[in-house]
Kinemage of the C-alpha trace (Angstrom):
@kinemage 1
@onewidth
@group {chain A} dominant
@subgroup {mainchain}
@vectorlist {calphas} color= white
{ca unk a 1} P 0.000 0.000 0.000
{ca unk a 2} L 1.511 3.248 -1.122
{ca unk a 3} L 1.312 6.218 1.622
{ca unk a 4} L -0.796 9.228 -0.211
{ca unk a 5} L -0.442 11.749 2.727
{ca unk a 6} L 2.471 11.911 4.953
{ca unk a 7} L 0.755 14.040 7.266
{ca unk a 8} L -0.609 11.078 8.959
{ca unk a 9} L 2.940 9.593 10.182
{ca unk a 10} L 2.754 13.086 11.977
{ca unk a 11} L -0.545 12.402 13.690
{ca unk a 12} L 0.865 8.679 14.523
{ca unk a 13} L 3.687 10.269 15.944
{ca unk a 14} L 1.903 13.162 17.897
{ca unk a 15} L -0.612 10.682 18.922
{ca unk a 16} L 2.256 8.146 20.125
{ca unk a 17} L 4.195 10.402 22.070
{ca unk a 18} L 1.145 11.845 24.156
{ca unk a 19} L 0.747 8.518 24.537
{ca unk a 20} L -3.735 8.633 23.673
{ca unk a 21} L -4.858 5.394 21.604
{ca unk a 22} L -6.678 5.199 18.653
{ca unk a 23} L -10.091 5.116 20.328
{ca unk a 24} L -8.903 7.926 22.670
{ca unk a 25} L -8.519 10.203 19.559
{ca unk a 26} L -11.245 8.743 17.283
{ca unk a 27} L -13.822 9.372 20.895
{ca unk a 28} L -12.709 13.000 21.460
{ca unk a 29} L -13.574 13.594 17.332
{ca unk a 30} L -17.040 12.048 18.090
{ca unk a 31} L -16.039 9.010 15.756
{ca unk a 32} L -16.633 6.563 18.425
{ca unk a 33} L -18.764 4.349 16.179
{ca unk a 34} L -15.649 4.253 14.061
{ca unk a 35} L -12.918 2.796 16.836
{ca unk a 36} L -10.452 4.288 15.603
{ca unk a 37} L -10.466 2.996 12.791
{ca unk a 38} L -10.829 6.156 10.579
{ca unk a 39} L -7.815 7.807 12.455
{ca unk a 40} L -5.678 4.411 11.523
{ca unk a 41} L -6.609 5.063 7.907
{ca unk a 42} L -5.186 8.876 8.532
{ca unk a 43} L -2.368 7.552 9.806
{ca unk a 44} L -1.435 5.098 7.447
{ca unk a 45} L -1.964 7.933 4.679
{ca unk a 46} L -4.525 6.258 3.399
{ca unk a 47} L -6.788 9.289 4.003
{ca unk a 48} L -6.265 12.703 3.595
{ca unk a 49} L -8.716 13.891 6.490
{ca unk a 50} L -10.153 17.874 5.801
{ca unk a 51} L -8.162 21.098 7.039
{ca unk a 52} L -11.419 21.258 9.323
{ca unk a 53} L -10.106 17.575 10.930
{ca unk a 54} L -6.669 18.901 10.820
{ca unk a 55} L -7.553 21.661 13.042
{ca unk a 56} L -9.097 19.353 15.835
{ca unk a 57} L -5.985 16.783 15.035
{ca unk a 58} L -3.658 19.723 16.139
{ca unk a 59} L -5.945 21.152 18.592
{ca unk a 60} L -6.282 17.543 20.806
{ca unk a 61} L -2.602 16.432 19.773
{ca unk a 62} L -0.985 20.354 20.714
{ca unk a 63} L 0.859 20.392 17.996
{ca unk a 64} L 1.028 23.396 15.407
{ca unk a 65} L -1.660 23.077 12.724
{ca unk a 66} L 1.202 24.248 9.865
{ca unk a 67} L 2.549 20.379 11.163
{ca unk a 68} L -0.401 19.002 9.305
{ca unk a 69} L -1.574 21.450 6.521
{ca unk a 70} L -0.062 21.847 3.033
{ca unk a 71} L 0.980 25.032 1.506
{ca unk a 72} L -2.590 26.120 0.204
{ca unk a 73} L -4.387 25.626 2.949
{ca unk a 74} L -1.615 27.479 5.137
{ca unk a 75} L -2.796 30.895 3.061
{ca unk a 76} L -6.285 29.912 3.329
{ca unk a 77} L -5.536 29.942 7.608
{ca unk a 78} L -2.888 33.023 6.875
{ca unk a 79} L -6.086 34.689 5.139
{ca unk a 80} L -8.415 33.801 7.810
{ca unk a 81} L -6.182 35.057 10.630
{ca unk a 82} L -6.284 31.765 11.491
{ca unk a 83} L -2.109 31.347 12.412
């Protein structure tokens, strides 16, 4: 299987060194049903989740968003006052 989106070895490795599970993080997203499942697909790059999703990745994970986000949607945040 060919990794897509490298972002998600970031979230593995944020997620890993807080030390939170896949169900922790896939619970505090309100993807419960999912087990953690979805997030494993993120994570495996699989999945490219939304810049909304990245927000609440970086947000729960406290890491900086600009970890996650490409280029684009950096100026789209940078436009938004977001950063």
């Amino acid at each position: 299987m060919q990794i897509k989106y490298p972002e998600g070895a970031r979230v593995r490795a944020a997620r890993q060194a807080k030390g939170y599970s896949l169900r922790w993080l896939a619970d505090k997203l309100g993807m419960a049903s999912q087990s953690g499942v979805f997030i494993g697909r993120i994570e495996a790059g699989t999945y490219r989740p939304s810049l909304e999703l990245k927000l609440k990745l970086a947000k729960l994970l406290e890491i900086p968003v600009r970890r996650l986000a490409d280029k684009e949607e950096l100026a789209l945040l940078r436009g938004a006052n977001l950063l």
